[in-house]
C-alpha positions in Angstrom: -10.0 54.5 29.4 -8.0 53.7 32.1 -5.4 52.1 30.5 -4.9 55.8 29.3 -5.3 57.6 31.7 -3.2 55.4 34.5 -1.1 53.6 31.9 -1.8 50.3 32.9 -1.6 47.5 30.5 -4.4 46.0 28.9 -4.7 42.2 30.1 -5.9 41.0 26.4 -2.2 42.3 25.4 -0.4 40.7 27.9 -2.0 37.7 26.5 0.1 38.4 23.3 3.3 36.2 23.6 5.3 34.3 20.5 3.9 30.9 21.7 0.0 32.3 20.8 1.4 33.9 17.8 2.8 30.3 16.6 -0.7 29.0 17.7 -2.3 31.3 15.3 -4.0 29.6 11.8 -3.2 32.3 9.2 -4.5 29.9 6.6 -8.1 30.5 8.0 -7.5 34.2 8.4 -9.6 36.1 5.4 -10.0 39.6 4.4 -12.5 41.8 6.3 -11.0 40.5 9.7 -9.1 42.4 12.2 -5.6 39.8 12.0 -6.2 40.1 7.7 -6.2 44.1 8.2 -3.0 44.2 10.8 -0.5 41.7 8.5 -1.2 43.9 5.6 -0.6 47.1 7.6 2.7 45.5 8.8 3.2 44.7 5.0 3.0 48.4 4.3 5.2 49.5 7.3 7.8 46.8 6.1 7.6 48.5 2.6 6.6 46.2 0.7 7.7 47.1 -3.1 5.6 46.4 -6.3 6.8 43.6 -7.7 7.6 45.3 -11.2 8.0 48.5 -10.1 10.3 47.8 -7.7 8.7 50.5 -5.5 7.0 50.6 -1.9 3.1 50.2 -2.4 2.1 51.3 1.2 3.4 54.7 1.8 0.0 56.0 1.1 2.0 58.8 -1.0 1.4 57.0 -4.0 -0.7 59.4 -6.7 0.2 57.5 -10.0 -2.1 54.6 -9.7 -4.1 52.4 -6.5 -2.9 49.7 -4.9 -4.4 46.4 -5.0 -4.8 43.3 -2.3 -3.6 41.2 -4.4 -3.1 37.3 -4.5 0.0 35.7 -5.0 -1.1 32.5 -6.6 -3.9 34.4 -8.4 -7.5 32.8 -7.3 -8.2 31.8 -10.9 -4.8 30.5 -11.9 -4.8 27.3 -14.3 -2.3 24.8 -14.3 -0.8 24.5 -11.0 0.1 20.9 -10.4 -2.6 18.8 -8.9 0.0 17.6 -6.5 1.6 20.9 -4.8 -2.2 22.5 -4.9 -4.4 20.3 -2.7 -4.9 23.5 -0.2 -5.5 26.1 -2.9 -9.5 25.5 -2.8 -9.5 26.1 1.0 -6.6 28.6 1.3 -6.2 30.8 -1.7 -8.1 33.8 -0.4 -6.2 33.2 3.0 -3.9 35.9 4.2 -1.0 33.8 3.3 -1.6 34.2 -0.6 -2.1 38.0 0.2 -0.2 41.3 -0.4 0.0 44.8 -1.5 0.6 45.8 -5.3 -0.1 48.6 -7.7 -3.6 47.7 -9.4 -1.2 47.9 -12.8 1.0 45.2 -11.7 -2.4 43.0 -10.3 -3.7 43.5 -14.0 -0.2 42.6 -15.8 -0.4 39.5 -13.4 -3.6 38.6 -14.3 -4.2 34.7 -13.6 -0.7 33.7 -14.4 1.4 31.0 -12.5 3.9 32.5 -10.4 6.5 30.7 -12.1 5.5 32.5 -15.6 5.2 36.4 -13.7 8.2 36.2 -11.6 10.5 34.7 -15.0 8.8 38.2 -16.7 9.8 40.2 -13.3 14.0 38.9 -13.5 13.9 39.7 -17.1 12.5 43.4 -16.2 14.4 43.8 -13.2 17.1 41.3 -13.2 17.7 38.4 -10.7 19.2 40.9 -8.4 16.2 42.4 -7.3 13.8 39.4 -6.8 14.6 38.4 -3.5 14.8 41.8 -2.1 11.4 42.5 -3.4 9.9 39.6 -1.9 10.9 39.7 1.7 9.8 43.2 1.8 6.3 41.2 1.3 7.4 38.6 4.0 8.5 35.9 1.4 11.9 34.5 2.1 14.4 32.2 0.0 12.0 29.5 0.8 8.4 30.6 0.1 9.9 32.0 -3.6 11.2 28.6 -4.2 7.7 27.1 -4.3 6.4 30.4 -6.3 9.2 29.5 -8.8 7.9 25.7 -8.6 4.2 27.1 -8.3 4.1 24.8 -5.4 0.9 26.6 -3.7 0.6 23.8 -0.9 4.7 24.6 0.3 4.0 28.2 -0.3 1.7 28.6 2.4 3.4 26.8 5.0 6.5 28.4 4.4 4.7 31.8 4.3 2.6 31.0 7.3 6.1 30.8 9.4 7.5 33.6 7.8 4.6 36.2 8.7 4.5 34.7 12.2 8.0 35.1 12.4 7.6 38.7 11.5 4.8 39.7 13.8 6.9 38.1 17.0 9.7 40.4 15.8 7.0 43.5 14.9 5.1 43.3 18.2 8.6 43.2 19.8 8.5 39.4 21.0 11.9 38.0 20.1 13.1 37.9 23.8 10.0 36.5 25.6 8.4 34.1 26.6 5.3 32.9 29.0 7.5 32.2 31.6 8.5 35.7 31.7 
């Protein structure tokens, strides 16, 4: 362990720079993998909050109920349109379509459209707390759009960017570059 013991870097690190991360296909990435494990992590370090009980999922404090890997678009949902869902087959149990909730809000989710749970969550919670929520699970103004639209195919391109854009900033990457 001589990185340890000399502090030197390790050279598959300093491989690490926002250009690979932008290389990276999260669509492909599926859970039991090393890069499925470390967005979720980051997910829990962000604080991601259940969606209906507007509460952080990953503090590992929680004693009231477990917490779920849950998908967004649910794997079994009916009725997405045929249009805005030509990557669901291939990419539904991708990271992308992944986060952390209470196992009681995966169950009340069940295999509903996004557009039907989150119109239940801003009648719980209010419209207020929506977007808020869903950053905290690295979906931004864009990526809810399509889960309002139950546009699956936008979703995960918008996500894709939005987790990238989040480990750059996690890993501390924002100001580099490979010509550094």
């Amino acid at each position: 362990m001589l990185w340890i013991d000399e502090n030197t870097q390790i050279e598959r690190i300093n491989r690490i720079t926002p250009e690979f991360i932008s290389e990276l296909n999260l669509q492909d990435v599926k859970k039991g993998s090393a890069r499925y494990s470390a967005i979720l992590c980051i997910l829990s370090l962000n604080g991601a909050e259940d969606f209906y009980k507007y509460r952080g999922v990953g503090s590992g404090d929680y004693i009231h109920g477990k917490i779920q890997d849950h998908h967004i678009f649910p794997s079994k949902v009916q009725g997405l349109p045929s249009e805005k869902s030509t990557e669901f087959k291939s990419s539904k149990d991708s990271i992308v379509n992944r986060t952390l909730l209470l196992d009681e809000t995966n169950t009340k989710i069940n295999n509903r459209k996004p557009s039907e749970y989150l119109a239940e969550i801003k009648a719980k919670l209010g419209a207020d707390k929506i977007k808020p929520i869903m950053e905290s699970h690295f979906i931004n103004e864009k990526a809810l759009e399509c889960m309002w639209n139950d546009d699956f195919d936008g979703f995960i391109r918008v996500r894709e960017k939005e987790i990238k854009a989040q480990l750059i900033r996690v890993l501390g990457l924002e100001n580099t570059s490979q010509e550094d």
